[in-house]
C-alpha positions as CSV (number, residue, x, y, z in Angstrom):
1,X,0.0,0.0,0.0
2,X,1.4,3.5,-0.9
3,X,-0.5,5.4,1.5
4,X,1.1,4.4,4.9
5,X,-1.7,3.1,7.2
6,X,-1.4,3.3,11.1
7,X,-4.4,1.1,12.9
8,X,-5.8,-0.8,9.8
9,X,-4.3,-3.5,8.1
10,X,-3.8,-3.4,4.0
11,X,-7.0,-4.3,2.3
12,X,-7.9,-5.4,-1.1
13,X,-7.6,-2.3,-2.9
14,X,-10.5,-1.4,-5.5
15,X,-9.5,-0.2,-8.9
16,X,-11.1,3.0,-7.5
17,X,-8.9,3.4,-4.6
18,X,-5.9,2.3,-6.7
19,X,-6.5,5.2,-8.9
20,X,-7.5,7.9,-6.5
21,X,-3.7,6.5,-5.2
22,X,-2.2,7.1,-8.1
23,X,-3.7,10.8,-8.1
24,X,-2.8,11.4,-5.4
25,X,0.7,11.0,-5.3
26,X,1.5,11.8,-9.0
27,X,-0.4,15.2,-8.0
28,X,-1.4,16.2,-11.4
29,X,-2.2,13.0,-14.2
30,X,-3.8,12.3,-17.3
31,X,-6.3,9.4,-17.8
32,X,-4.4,7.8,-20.0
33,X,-1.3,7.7,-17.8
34,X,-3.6,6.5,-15.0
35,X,-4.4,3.5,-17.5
36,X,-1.1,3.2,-18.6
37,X,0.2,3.5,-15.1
38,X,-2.2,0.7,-13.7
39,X,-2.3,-1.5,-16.4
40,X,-6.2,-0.9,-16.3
41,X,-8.7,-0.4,-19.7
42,X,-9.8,3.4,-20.2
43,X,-13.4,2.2,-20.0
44,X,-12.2,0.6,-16.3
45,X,-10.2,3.9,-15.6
46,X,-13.2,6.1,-17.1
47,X,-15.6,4.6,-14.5
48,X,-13.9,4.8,-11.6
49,X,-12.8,8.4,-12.3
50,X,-17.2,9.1,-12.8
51,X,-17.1,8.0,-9.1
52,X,-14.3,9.9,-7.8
53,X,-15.8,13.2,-9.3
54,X,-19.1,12.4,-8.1
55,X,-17.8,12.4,-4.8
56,X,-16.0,15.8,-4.9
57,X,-12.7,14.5,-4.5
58,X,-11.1,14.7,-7.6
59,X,-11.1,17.9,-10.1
60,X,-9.9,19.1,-13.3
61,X,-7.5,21.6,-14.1
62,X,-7.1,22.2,-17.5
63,X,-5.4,20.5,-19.8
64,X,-1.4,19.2,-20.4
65,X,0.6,21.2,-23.7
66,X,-0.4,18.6,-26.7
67,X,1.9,16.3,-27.9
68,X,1.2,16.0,-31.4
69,X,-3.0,14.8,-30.5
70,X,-5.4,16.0,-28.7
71,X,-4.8,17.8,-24.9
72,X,-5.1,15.4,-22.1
73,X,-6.7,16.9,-18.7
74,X,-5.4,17.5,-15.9
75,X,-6.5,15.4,-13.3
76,X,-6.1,16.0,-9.6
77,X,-7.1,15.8,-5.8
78,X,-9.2,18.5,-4.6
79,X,-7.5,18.4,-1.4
80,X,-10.0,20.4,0.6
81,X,-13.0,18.1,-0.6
82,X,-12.4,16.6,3.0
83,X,-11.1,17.7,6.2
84,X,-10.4,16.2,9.4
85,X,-10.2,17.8,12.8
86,X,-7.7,17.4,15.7
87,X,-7.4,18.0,19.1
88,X,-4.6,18.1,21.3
89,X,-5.6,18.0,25.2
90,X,-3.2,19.4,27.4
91,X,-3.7,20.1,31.2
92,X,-3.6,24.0,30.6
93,X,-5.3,24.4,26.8
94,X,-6.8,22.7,24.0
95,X,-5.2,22.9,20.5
96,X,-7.4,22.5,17.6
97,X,-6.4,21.9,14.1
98,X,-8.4,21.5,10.7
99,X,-6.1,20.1,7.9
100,X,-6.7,18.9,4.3
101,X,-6.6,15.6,2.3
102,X,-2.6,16.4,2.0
103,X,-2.3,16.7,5.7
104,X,-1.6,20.8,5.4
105,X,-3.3,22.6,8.1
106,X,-5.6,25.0,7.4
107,X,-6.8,26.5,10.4
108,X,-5.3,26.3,14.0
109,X,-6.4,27.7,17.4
110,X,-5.3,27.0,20.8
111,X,-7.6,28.0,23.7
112,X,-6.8,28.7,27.2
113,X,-9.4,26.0,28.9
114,X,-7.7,24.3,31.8
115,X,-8.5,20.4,32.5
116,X,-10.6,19.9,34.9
117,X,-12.4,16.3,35.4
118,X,-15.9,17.9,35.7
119,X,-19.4,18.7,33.6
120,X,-18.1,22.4,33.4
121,X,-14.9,21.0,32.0
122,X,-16.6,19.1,29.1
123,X,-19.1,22.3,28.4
124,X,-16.5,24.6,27.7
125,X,-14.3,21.7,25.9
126,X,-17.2,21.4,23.9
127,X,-18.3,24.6,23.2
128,X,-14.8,25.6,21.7
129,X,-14.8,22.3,19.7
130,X,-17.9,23.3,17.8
131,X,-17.4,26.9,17.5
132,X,-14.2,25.9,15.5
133,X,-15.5,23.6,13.2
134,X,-18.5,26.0,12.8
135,X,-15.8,28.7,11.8
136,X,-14.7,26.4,9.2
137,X,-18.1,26.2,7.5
138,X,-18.2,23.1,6.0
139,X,-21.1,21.1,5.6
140,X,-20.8,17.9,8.1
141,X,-20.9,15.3,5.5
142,X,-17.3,16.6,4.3
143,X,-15.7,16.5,7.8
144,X,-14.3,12.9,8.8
145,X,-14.7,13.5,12.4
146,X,-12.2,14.9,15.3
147,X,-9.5,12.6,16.4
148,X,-8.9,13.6,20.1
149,X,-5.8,13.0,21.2
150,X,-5.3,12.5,24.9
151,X,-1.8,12.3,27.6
152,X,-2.6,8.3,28.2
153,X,-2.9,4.8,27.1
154,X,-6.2,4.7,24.6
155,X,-7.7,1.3,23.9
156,X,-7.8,-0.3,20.7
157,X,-11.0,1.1,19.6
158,X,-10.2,4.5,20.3
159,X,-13.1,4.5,23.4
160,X,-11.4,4.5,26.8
161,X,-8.4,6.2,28.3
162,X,-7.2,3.2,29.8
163,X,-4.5,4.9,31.9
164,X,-4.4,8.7,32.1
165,X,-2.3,9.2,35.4
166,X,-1.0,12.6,34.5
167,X,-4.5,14.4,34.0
168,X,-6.3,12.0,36.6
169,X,-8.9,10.4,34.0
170,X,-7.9,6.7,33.7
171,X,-11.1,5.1,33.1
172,X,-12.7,8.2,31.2
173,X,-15.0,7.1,28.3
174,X,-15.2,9.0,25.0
175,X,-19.4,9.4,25.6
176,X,-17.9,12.4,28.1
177,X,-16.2,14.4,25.2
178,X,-18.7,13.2,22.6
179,X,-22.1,14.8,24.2
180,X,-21.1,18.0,24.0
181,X,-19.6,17.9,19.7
182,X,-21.7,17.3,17.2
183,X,-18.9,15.8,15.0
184,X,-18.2,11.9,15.9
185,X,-14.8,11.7,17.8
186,X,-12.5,9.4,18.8
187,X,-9.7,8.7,21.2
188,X,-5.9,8.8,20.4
189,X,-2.8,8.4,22.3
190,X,-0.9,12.0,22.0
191,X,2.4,10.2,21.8
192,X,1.2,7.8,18.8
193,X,-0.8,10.1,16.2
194,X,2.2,12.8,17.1
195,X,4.8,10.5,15.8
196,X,2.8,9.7,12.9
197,X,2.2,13.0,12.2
198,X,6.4,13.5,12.0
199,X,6.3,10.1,10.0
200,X,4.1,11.7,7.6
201,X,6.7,14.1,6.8
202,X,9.8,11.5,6.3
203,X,9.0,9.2,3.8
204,X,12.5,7.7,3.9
205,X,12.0,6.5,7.4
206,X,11.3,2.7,8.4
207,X,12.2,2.2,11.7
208,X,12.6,4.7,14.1
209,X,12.5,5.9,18.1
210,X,10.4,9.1,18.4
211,X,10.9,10.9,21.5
212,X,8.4,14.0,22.9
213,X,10.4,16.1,24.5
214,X,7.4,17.6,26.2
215,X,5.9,19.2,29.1
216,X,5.9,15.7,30.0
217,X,7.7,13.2,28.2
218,X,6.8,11.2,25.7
219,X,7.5,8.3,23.2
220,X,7.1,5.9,20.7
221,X,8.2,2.9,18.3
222,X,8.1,3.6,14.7
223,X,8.6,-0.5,12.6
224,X,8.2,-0.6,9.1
225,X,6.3,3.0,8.6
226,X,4.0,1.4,11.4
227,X,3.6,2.9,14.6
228,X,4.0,0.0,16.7
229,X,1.5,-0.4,19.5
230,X,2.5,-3.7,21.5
231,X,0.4,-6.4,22.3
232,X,-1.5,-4.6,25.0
233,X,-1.4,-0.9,23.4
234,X,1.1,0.5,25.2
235,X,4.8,0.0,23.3
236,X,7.6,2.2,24.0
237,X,6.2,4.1,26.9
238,X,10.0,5.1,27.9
239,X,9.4,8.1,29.8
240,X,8.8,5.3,32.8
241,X,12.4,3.5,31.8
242,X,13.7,3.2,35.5
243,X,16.7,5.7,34.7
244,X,17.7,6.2,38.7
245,X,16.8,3.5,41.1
246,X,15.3,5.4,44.0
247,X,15.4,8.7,42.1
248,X,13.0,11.2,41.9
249,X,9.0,10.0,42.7
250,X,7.4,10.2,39.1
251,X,3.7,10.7,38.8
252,X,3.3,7.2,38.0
253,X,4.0,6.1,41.6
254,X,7.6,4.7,40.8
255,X,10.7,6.6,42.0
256,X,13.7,6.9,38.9
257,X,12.0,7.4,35.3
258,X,13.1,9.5,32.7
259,X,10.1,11.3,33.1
260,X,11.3,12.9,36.5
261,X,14.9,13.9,35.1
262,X,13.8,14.6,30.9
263,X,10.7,16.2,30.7
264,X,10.0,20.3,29.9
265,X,8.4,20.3,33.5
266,X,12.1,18.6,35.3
267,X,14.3,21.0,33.3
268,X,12.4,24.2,34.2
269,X,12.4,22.9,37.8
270,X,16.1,22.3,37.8
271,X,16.8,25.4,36.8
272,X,14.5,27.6,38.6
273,X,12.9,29.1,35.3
274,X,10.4,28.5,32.4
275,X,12.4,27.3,29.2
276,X,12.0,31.0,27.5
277,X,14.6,32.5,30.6
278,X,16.4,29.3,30.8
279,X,17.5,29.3,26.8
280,X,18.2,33.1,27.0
281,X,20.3,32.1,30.0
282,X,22.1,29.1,28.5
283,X,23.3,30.6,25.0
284,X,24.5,33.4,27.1
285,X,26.8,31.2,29.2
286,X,24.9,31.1,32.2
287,X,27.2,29.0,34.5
288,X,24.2,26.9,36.6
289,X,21.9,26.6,33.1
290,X,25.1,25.4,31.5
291,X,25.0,22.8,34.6
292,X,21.5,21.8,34.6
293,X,21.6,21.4,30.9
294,X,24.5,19.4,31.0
295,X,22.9,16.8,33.5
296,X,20.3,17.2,31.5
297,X,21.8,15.9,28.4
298,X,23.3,12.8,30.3
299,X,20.7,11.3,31.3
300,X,18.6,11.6,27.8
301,X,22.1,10.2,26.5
302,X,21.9,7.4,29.0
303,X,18.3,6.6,28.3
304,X,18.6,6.6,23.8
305,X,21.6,4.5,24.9
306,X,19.6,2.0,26.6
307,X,17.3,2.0,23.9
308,X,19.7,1.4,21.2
309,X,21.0,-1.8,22.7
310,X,17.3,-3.1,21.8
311,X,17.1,-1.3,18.6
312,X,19.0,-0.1,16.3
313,X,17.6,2.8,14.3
314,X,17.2,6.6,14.3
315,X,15.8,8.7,16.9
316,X,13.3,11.6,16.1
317,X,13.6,14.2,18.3
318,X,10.6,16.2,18.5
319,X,7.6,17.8,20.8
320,X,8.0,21.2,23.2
321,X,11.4,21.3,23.2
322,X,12.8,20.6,20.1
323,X,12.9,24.3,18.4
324,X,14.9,25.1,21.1
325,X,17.9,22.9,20.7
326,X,20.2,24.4,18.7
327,X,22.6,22.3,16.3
328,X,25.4,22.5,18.7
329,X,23.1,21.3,21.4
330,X,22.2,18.2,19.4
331,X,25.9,17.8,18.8
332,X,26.6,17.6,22.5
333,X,24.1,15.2,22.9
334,X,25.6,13.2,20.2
335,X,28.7,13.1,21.8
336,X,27.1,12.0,25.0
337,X,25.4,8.9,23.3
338,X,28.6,7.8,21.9
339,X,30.5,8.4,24.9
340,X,28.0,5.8,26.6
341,X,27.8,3.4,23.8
342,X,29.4,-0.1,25.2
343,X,30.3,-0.5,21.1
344,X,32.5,2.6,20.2
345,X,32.0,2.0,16.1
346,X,28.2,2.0,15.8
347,X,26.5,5.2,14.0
348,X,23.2,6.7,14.2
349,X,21.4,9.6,13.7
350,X,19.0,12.0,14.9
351,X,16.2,13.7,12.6
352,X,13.9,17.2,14.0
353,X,10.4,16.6,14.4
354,X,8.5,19.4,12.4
355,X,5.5,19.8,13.8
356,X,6.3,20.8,17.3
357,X,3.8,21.1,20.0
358,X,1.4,20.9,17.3
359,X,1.9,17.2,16.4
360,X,-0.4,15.6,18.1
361,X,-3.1,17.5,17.2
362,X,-2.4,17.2,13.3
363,X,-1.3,13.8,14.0
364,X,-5.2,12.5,15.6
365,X,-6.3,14.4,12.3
366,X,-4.0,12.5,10.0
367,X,-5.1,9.2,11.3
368,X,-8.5,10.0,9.8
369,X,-7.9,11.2,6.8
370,X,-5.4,8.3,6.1
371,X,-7.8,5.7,6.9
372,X,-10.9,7.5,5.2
373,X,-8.6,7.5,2.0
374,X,-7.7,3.8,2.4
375,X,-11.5,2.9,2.8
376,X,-12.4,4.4,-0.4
């Protein structure tokens, strides 16, 4: 399959499906390439295309310079035929974003609402949900729902937060979110949809660690353009590695994890400051920031070191922090992981996430408008 799935397994593709993939990724296409492309009959090719145009999703755009016969059209996505909304719940805002069948954003709004586990909570939640897609005016039939994504383990059918220590809603249903939208939602883990939504962007990557460097940390395990989920939905969660045995108490009960010693929240209370003073500070040559960030960098060393000896691949670095680091940061840390390496020789490599805090967000939205496109 050409268009990278994340939850759903490759089907049978349709001729139509086939074609709206070729489309799709060839951008602009004649019929008779499709044909000759697919290996399918113009009458096959003709008929599909009928569909695709009934539903809106395709369009013409004039016609290709002639080469000796008559002008082929232009065929292509009309890439705003669909959207699909995400939302990114944090415990001191909600981020909402709208984006197309290409996975651009086009509208995105954050909104002060602090988490709260009560009715008034899921009013307001709900209110800024709709008045955004409402700004958006598109008719509900052409929005493929809002993908929610949520800081904790998500069951398989995207219905329960299954473990959601950070914001104090393990056990949380969707039906709470759900009663107050009028568009159907579901449930995502923020960690999984955001390091799809960076996948999305790498098409060279197969296997890879993604790491959140967040207000709270983050991660996940990227196998074959899949992001892997484990047998009981909850793969890669390394922000609970035990980094320090009777370390710091984590908010997971446990005493040592990375979380406690790698997140946003344990650098700014190292230091004393929010990240804005402490990065102002640091590539000034603030002695204690220099410090902090140095102890800082050793221990996320120690922990992609740890994770290397299980797998061997490339590490996305991405989430909160990651326009902050500098290139001579990320050199440090590189030196760092190799100074801890037991094997001196082995390479590896670190890639920027590009979407920032925004990813999960986009990310719950690409998820739907990958497998809409799959279904077709």
């Amino acid at each position: 399959m050409r268009i990278d799935t994340f939850y759903t397994t490759e089907p049978n593709l349709s001729n139509t499906n086939r074609i709206f993939q070729e489309i799709y990724y060839q951008k602009t296409i004649s019929k008779q390439e499709i044909a000759k492309h697919l290996k399918l009959s113009l009458p096959t090719v003709a008929q599909s295309l009928k569909e695709l145009y009934a539903m809106g999703i395709i369009e013409k755009n004039g016609y290709f310079e002639s080469t000796g016969g008559r002008k082929a059209q232009i065929i292509s996505i009309a890439p705003r035929a669909r959207i699909a909304v995400g939302v990114s719940l944090l415990r001191e805002s909600i981020m909402i974003t709208a984006m197309d069948l290409y996975g651009k954003p086009i509208k995105e709004k954050t909104y002060p609402i602090p988490f709260e586990r009560s009715e008034a909570y899921y009013a307001a939640f709900g209110a800024a949900v709709n008045q955004f897609v409402d700004s958006l005016k598109y008719p509900s039939s052409d929005i493929l729902g809002i993908g929610l994504a949520v800081q904790g383990l998500v069951s398989r059918d995207g219905q329960t937060i299954i473990n959601g220590d950070i914001l104090g809603y393990t056990g949380t249903d969707r039906s709470v979110f759900q009663k107050n939208l009028r568009i159907n939602c579901r449930l995502f883990h923020d960690t999984e949809v955001a390091a799809f939504a960076e996948l999305w962007e790498y098409p060279d990557i197969q296997n890879a660690v993604y790491i959140a460097l967040n207000r709270n940390l983050g991660g996940a395990l990227i196998m074959g353009r899949h992001v892997y989920l484990g047998d009981e939905a909850s793969s890669c969660i390394l922000e609970h590695m035990r980094l320090v045995p009777g370390g710091r108490k984590c908010y997971c009960g446990q005493r040592g994890c990375l979380e406690g010693y790698c997140s946003v929240n344990s650098l700014e209370t190292d230091a004393g400051m929010d990240v804005d003073h402490f990065f102002e500070k640091l590539n000034a040559g603030d002695p204690h920031c220099t410090e902090v960030f140095d102890h800082y960098l050793d221990y996320l060393a120690l922990a992609i070191n740890n994770i290397r000896m299980v797998i061997d691949c490339e590490f996305i670095l991405a989430g909160f922090l990651q326009p902050y680091l500098t290139e001579a940061h990320l050199q440090m840390l590189d030196s760092k992981v190799k100074h801890a390496a037991s094997f001196k020789n082995t390479t590896f490599s670190f890639r920027r996430g590009v979407h920032g805090p925004n990813a999960a967000a986009r990310g719950a939205a690409l998820v739907l408008l990958i497998e809409y496109m799959n279904e077709l």
